[in-house]
Z-matrix of the N, CA and C atoms (Angstrom, degrees):
N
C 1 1.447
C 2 1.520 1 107.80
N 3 1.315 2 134.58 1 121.46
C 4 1.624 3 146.57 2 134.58
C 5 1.130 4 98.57 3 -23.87
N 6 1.398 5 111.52 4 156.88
C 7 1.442 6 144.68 5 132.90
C 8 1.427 7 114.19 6 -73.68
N 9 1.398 8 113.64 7 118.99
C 10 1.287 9 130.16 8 173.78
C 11 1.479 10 119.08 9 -73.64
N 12 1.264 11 127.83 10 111.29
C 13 1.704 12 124.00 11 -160.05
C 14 1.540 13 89.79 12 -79.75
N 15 1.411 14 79.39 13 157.94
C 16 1.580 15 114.95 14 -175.17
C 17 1.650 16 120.17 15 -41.77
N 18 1.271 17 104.44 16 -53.48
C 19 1.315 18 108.22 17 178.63
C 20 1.643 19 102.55 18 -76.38
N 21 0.920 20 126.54 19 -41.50
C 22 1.978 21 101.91 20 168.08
C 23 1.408 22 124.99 21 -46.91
N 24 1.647 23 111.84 22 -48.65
C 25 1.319 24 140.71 23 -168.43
C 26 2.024 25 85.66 24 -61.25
N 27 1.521 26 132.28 25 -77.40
C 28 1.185 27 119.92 26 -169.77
C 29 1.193 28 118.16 27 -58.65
N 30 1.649 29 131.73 28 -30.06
C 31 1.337 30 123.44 29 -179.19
C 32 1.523 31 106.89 30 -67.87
N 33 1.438 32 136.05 31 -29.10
C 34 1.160 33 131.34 32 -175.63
C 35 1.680 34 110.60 33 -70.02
N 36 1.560 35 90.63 34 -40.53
C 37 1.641 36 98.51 35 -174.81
C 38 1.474 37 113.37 36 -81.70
N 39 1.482 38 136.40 37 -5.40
C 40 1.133 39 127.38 38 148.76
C 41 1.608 40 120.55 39 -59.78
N 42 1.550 41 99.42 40 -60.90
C 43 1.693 42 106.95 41 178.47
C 44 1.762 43 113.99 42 -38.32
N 45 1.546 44 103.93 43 -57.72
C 46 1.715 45 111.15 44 -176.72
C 47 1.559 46 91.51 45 -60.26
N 48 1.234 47 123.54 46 -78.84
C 49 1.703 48 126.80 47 -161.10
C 50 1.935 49 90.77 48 -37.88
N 51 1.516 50 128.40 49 -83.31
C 52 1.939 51 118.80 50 159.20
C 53 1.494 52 100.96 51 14.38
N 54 1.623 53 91.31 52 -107.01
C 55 1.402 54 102.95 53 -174.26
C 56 1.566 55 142.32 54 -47.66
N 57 1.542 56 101.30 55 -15.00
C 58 1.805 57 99.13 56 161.25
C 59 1.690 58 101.74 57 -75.33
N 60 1.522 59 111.99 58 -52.71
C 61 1.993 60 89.18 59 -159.06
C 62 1.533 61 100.45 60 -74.59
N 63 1.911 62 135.80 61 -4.56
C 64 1.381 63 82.28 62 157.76
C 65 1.321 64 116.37 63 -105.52
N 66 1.533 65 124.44 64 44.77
C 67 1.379 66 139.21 65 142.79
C 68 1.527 67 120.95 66 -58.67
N 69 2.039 68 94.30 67 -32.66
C 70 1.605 69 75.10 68 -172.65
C 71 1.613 70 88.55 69 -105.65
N 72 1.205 71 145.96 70 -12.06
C 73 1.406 72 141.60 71 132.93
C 74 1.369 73 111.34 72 0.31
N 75 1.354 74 116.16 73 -74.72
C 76 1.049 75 127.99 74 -175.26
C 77 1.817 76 116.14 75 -47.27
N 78 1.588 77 106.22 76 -49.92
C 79 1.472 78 119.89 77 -146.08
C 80 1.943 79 80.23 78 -73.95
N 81 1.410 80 112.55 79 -52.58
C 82 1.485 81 132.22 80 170.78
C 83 1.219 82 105.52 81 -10.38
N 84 1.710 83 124.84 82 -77.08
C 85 1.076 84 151.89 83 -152.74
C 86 1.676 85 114.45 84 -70.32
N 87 1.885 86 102.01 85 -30.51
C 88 1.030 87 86.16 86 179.99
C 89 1.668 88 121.11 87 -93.65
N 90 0.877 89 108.41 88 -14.95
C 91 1.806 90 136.18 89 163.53
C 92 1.680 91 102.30 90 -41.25
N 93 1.427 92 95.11 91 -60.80
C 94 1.526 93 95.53 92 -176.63
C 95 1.051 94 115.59 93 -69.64
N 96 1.268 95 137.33 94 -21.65
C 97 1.705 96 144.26 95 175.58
C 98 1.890 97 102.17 96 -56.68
N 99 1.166 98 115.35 97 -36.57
C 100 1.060 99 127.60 98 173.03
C 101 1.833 100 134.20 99 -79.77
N 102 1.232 101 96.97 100 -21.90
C 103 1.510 102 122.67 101 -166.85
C 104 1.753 103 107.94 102 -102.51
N 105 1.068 104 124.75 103 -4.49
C 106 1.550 105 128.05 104 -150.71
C 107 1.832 106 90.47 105 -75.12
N 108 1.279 107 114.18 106 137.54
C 109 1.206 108 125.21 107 166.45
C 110 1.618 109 90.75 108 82.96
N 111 1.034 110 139.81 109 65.96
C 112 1.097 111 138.64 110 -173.97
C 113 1.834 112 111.97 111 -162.70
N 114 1.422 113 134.78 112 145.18
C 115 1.133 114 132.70 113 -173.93
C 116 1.857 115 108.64 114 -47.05
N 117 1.592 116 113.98 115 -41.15
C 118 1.474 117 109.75 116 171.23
C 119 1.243 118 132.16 117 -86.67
N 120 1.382 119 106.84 118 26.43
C 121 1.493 120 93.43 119 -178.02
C 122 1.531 121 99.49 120 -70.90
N 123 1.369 122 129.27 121 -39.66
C 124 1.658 123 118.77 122 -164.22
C 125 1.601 124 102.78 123 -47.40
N 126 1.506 125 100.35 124 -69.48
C 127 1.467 126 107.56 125 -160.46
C 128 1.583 127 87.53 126 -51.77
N 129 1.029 128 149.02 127 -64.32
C 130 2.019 129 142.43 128 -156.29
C 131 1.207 130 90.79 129 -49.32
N 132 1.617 131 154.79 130 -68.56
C 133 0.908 132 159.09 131 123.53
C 134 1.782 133 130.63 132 29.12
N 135 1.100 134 88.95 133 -75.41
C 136 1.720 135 113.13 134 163.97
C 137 1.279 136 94.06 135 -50.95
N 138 1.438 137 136.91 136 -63.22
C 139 1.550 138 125.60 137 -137.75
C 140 1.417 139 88.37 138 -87.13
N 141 1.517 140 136.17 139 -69.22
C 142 1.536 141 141.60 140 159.55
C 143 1.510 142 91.00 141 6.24
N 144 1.301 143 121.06 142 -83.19
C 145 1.380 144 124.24 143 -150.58
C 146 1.759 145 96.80 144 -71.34
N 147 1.101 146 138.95 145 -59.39
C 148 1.436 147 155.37 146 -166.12
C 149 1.811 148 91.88 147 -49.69
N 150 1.270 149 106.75 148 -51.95
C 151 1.753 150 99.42 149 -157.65
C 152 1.858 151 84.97 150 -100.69
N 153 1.133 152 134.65 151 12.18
C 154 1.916 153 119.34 152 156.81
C 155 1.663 154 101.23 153 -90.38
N 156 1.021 155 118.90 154 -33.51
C 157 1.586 156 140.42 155 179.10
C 158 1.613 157 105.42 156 -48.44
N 159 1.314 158 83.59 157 -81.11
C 160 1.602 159 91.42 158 -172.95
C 161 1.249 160 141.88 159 -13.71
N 162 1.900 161 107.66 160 -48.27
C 163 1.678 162 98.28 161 177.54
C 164 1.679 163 133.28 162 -76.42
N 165 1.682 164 98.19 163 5.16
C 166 1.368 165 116.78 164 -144.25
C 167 1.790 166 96.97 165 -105.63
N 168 1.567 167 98.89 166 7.82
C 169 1.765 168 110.28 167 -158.87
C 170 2.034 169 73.87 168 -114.38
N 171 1.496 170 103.90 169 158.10
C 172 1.384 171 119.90 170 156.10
C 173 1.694 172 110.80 171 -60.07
N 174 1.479 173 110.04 172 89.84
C 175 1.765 174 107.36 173 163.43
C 176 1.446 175 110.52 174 -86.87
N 177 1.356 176 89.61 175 124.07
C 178 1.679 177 101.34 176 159.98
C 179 1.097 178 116.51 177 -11.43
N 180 1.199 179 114.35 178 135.00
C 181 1.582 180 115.97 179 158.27
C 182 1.656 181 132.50 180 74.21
N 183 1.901 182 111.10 181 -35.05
C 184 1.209 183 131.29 182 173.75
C 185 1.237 184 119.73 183 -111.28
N 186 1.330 185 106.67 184 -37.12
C 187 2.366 186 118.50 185 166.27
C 188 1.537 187 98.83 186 87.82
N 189 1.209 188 103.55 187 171.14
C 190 1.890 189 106.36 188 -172.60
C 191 1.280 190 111.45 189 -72.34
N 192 1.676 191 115.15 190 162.44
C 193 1.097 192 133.83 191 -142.46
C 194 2.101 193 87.77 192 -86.29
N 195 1.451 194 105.66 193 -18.33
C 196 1.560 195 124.38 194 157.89
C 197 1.162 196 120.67 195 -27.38
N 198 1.529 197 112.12 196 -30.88
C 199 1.826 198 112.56 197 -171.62
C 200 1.601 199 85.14 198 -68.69
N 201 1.052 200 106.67 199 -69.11
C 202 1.465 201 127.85 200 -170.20
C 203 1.508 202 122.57 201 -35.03
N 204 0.960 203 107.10 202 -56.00
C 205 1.633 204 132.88 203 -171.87
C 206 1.554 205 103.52 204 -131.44
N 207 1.750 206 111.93 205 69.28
C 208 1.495 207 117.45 206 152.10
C 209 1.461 208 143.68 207 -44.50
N 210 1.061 209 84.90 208 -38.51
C 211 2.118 210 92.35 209 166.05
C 212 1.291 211 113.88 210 -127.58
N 213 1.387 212 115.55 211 49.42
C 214 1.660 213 130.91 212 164.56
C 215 1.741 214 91.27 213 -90.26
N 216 2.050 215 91.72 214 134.10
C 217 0.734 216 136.89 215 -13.72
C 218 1.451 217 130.82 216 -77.42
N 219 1.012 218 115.35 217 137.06
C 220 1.788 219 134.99 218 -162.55
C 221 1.103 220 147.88 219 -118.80
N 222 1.258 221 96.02 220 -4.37
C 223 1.666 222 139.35 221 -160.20
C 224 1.691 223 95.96 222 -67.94
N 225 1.283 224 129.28 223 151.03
C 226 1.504 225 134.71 224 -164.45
C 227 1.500 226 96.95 225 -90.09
N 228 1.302 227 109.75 226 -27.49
C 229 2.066 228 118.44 227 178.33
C 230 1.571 229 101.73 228 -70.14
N 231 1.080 230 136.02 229 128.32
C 232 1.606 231 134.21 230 -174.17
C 233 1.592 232 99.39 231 -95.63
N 234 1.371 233 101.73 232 -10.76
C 235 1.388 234 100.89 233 159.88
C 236 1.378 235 132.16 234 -68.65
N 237 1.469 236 101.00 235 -56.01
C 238 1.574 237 113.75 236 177.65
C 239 1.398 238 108.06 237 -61.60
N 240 1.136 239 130.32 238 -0.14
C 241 1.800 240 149.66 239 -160.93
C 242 1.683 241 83.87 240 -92.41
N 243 1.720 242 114.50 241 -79.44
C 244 1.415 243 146.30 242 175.60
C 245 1.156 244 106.19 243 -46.16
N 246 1.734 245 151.36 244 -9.35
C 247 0.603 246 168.05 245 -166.12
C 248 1.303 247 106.34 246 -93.14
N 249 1.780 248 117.03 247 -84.92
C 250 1.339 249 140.04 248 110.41
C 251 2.018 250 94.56 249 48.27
N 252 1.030 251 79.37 250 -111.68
C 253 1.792 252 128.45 251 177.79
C 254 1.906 253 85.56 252 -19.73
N 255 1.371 254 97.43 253 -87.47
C 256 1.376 255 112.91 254 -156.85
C 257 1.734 256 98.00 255 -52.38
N 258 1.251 257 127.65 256 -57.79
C 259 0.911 258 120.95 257 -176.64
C 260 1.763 259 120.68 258 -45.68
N 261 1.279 260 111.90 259 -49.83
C 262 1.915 261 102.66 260 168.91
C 263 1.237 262 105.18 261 -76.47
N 264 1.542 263 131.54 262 -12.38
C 265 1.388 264 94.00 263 166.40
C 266 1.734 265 123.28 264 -98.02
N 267 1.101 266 100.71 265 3.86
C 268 1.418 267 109.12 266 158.76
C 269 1.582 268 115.30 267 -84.99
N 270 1.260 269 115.57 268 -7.78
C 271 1.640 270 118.42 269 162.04
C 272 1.647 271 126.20 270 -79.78
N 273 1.475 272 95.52 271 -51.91
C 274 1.251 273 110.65 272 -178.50
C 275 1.520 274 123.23 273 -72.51
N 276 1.506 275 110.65 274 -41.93
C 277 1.717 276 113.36 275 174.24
C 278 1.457 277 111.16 276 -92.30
N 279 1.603 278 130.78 277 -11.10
C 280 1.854 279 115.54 278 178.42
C 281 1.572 280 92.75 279 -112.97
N 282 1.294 281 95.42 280 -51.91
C 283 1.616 282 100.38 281 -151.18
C 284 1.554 283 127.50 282 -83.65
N 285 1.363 284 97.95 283 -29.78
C 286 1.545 285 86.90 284 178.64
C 287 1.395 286 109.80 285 -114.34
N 288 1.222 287 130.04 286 26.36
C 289 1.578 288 149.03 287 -154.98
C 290 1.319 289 104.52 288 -140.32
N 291 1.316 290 153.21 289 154.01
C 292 1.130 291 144.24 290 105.61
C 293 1.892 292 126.57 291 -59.02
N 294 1.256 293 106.74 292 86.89
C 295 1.362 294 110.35 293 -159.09
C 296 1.186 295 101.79 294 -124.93
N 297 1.499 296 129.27 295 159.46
C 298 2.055 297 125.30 296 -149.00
C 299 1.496 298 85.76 297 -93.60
N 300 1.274 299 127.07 298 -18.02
C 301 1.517 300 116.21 299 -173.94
C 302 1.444 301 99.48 300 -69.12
N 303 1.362 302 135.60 301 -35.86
C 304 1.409 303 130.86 302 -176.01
C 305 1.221 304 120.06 303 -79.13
N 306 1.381 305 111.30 304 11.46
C 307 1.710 306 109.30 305 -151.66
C 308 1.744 307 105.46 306 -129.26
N 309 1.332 308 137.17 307 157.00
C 310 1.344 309 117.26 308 176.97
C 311 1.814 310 76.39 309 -150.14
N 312 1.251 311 108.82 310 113.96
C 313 1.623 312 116.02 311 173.74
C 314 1.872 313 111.45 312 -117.06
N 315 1.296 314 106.39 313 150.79
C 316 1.161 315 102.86 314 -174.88
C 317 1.645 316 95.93 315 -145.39
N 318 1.859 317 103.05 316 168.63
C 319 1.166 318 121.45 317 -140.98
C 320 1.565 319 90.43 318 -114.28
N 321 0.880 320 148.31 319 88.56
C 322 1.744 321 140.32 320 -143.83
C 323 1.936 322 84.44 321 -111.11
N 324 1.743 323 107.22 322 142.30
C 325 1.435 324 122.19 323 171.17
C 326 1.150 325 121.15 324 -110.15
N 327 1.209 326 155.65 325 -159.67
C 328 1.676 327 158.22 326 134.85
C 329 1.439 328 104.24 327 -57.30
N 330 1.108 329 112.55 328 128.67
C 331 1.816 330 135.12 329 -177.83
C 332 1.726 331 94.07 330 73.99
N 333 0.522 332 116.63 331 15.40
C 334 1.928 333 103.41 332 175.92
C 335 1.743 334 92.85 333 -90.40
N 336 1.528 335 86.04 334 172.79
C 337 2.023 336 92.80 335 -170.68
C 338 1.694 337 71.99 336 -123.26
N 339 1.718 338 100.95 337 136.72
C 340 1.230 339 124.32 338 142.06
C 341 1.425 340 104.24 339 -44.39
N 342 1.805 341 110.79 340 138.65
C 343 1.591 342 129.24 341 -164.58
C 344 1.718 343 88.29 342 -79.91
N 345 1.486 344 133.17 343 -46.53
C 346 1.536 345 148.99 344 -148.46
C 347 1.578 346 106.61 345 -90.94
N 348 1.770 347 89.26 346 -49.40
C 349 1.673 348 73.23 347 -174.16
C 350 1.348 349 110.28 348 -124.54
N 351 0.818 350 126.57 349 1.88
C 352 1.876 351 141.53 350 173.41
C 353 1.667 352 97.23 351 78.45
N 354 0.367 353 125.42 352 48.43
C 355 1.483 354 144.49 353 -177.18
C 356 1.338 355 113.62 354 -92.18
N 357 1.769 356 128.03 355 94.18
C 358 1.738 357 119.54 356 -159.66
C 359 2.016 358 98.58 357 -73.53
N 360 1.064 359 99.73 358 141.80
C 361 1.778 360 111.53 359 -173.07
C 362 1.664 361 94.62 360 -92.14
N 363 1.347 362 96.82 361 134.69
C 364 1.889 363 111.94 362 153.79
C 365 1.183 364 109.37 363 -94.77
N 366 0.920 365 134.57 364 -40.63
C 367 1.354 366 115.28 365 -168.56
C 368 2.028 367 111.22 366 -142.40
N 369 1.108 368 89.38 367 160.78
C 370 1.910 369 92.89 368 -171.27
C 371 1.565 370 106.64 369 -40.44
N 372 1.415 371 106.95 370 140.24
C 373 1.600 372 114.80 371 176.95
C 374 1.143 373 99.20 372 -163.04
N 375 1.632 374 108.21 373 -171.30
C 376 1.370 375 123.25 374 -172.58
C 377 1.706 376 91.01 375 -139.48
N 378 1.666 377 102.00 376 157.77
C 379 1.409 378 133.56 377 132.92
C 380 1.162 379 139.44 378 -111.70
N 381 1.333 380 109.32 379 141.61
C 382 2.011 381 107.00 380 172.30
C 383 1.189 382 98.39 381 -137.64
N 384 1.422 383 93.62 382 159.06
C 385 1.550 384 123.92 383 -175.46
C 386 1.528 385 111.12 384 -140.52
N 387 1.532 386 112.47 385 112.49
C 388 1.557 387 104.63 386 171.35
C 389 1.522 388 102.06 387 -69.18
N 390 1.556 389 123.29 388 160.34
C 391 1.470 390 129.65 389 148.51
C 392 1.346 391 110.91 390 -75.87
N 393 1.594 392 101.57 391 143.41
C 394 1.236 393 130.74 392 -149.42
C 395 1.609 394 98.56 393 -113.04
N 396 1.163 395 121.93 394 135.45
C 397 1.571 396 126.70 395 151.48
C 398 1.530 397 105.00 396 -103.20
N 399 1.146 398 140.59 397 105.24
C 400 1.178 399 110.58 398 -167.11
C 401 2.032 400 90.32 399 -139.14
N 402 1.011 401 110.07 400 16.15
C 403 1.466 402 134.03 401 -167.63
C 404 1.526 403 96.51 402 -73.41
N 405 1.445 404 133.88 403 93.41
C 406 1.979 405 130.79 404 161.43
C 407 1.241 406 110.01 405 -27.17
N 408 1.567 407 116.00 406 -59.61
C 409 1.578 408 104.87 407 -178.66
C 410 1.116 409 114.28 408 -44.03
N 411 1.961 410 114.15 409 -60.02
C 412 1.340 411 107.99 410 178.65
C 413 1.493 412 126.06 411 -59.62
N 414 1.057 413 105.47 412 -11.27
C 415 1.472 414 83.20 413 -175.47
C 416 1.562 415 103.83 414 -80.81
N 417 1.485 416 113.93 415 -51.49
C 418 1.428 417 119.65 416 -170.30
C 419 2.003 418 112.32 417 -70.03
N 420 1.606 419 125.61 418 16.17
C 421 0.939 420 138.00 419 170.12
C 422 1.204 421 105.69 420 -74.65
N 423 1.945 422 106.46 421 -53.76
C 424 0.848 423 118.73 422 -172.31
C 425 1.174 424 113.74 423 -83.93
N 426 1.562 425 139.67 424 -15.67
C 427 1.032 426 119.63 425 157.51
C 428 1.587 427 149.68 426 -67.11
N 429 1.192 428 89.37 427 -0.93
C 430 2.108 429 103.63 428 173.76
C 431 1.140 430 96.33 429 -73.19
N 432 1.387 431 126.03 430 -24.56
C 433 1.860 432 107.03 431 -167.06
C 434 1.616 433 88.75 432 -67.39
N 435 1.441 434 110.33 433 -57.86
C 436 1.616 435 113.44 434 -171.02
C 437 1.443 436 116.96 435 -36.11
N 438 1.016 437 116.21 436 -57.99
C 439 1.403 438 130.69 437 171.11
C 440 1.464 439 124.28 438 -43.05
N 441 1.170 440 82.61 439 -38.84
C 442 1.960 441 99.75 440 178.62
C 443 1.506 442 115.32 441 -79.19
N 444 1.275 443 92.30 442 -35.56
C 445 1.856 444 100.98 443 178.64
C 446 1.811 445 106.55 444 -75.16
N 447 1.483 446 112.63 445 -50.29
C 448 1.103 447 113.80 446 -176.41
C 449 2.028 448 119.40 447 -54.27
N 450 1.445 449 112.73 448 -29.43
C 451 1.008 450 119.03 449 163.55
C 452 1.637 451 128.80 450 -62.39
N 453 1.310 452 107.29 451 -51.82
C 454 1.656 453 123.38 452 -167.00
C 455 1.785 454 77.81 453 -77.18
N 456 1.131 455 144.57 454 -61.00
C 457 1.335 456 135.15 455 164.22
C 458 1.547 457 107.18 456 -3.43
N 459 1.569 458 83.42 457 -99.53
C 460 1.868 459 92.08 458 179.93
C 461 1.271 460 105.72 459 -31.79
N 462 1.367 461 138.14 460 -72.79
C 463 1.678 462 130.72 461 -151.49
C 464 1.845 463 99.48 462 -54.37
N 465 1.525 464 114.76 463 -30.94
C 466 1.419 465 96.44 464 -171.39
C 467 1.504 466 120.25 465 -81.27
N 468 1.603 467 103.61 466 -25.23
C 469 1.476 468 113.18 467 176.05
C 470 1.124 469 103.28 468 -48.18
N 471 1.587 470 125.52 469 -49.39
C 472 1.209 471 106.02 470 -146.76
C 473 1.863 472 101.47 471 -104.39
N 474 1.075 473 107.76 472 -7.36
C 475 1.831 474 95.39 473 154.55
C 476 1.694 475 106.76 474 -82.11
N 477 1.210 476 141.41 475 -7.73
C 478 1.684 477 125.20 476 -175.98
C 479 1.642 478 77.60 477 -97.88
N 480 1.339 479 129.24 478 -45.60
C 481 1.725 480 114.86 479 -152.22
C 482 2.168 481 94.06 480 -65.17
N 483 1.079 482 95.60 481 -31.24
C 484 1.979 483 105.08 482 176.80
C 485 1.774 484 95.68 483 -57.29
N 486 1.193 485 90.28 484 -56.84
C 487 1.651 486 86.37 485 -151.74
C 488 1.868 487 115.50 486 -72.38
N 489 0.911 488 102.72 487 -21.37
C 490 1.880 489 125.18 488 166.42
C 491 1.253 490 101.75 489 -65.21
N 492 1.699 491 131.45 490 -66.66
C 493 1.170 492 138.29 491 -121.39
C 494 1.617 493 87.71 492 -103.06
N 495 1.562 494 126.48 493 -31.94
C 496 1.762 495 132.39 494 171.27
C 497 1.413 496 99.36 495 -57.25
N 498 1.327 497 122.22 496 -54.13
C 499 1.118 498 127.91 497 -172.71
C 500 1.542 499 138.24 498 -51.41
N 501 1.492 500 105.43 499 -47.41
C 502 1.140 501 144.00 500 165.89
C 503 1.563 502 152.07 501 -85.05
N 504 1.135 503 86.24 502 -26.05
C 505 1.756 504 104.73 503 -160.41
C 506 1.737 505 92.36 504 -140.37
N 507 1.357 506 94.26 505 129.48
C 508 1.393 507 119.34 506 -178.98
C 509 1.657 508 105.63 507 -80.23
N 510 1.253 509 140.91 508 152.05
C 511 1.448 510 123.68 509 169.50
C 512 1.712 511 117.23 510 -79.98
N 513 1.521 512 88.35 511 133.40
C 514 1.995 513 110.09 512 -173.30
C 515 1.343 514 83.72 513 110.25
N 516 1.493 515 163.28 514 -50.78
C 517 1.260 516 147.74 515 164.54
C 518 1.532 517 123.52 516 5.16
N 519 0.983 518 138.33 517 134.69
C 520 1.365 519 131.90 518 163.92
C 521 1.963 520 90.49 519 -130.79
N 522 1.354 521 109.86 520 144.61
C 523 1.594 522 106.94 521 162.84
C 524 1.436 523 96.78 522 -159.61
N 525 1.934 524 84.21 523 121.07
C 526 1.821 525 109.61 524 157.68
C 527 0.848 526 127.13 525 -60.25
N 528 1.715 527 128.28 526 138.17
C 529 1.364 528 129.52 527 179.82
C 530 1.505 529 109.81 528 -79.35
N 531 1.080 530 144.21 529 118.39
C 532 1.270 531 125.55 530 148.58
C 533 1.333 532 123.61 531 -51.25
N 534 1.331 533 127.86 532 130.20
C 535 1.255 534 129.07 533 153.44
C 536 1.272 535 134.53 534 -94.10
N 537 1.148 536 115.29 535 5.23
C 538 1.264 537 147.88 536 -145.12
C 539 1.364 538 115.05 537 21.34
N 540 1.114 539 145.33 538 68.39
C 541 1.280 540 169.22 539 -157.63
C 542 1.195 541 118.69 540 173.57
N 543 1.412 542 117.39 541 130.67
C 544 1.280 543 142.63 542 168.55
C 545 1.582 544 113.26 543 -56.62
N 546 1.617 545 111.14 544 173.84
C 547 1.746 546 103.54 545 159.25
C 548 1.440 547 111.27 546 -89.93
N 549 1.691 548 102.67 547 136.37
C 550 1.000 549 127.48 548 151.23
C 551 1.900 550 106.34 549 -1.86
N 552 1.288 551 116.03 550 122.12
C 553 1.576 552 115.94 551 161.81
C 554 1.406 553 105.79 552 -163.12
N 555 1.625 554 95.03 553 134.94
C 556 1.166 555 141.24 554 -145.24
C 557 1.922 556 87.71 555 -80.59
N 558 1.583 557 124.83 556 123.26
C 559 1.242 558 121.04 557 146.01
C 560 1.319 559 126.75 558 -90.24
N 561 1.798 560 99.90 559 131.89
C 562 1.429 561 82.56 560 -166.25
C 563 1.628 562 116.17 561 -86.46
N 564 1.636 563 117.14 562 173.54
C 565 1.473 564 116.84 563 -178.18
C 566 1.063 565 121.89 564 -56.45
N 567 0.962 566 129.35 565 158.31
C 568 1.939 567 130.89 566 178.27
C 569 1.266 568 85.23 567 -106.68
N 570 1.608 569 85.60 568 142.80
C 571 1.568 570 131.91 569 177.79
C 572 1.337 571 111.19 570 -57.82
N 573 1.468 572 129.17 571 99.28
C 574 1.285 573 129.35 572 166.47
C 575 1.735 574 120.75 573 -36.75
């Protein structure tokens, strides 16, 4: 068995690392199909958007899914393009930011009614409210892009995993990627 150079080894590991979060995109989406009008729809929501997002940000170690797919979005639908679009900027300005566009805060007095819970106030406070997507259509609008990505995903994995694995790997072969990183481990808290 070769050593697989570097730049094969990261283009593969962007595509797989791609194609798991919108795996869990996917798993997300369908939870929420079920959950709508319910205390989780945000967070089901949040993650949908957080894990389609993700490969499109500089990851450690592997870099955006951008090397790969330079003029994504690219898609022949100018929708699924708009799609695209709306979706990071629904990441970047509500959801994965604390940013004032996502936010509606208020200045609450004595005798005023809480905006959330009607609740009469004694004394000075506040309310906040994140903005909500909490719309089925929208969500499942936005979920064809996911769907769409997660597919054209798969078809490419498996022509780069062909074209690496002819190259490289003898048949009965198995070869680990290094990432050069260990697993994840947890330090624990210090003892108050």
């Amino acid at each position: 068995m070769t050593s697989i150079p570097q730049s094969s080894q990261k283009r593969f590991l962007r595509l797989v690392s791609a194609h798991a979060d919108m795996g869990y995109a996917i798993e997300t989406y369908r939870v929420l199909q079920h959950a709508h009008s319910t205390p989780a729809d945000y967070s089901l929501f949040l993650s949908m958007v957080v894990c389609y997002c993700r490969p499109f940000t500089q990851g450690r170690g592997i870099g955006s899914l951008l090397c790969e797919y330079p003029n994504y979005p690219d898609w022949p639908d100018s929708e699924m393009n708009l799609r695209h679009e709306r979706m990071m900027n629904i990441r970047n300005n509500f959801l994965g930011h604390s940013c004032i566009e996502g936010s509606n805060v208020f200045l609450l007095s004595p005798g005023s009614k809480h905006p959330a819970t009607g609740d009469m106030m004694t004394m000075h406070y506040y309310a906040v409210a994140k903005r909500q997507f909490l719309h089925p259509e929208f969500s499942a609008w936005l979920y064809q892009l996911v769907d769409a990505l997660f597919h054209r995903l798969d078809g490419d994995i498996r022509a780069v995993a062909k074209e690496i694995g002819a190259t490289h790997l003898k048949d009965t072969e198995v070869y680990e990627f290094d990432t050069g990183t260990g697993s994840f481990v947890w330090t624990p808290p210090k003892k108050a």
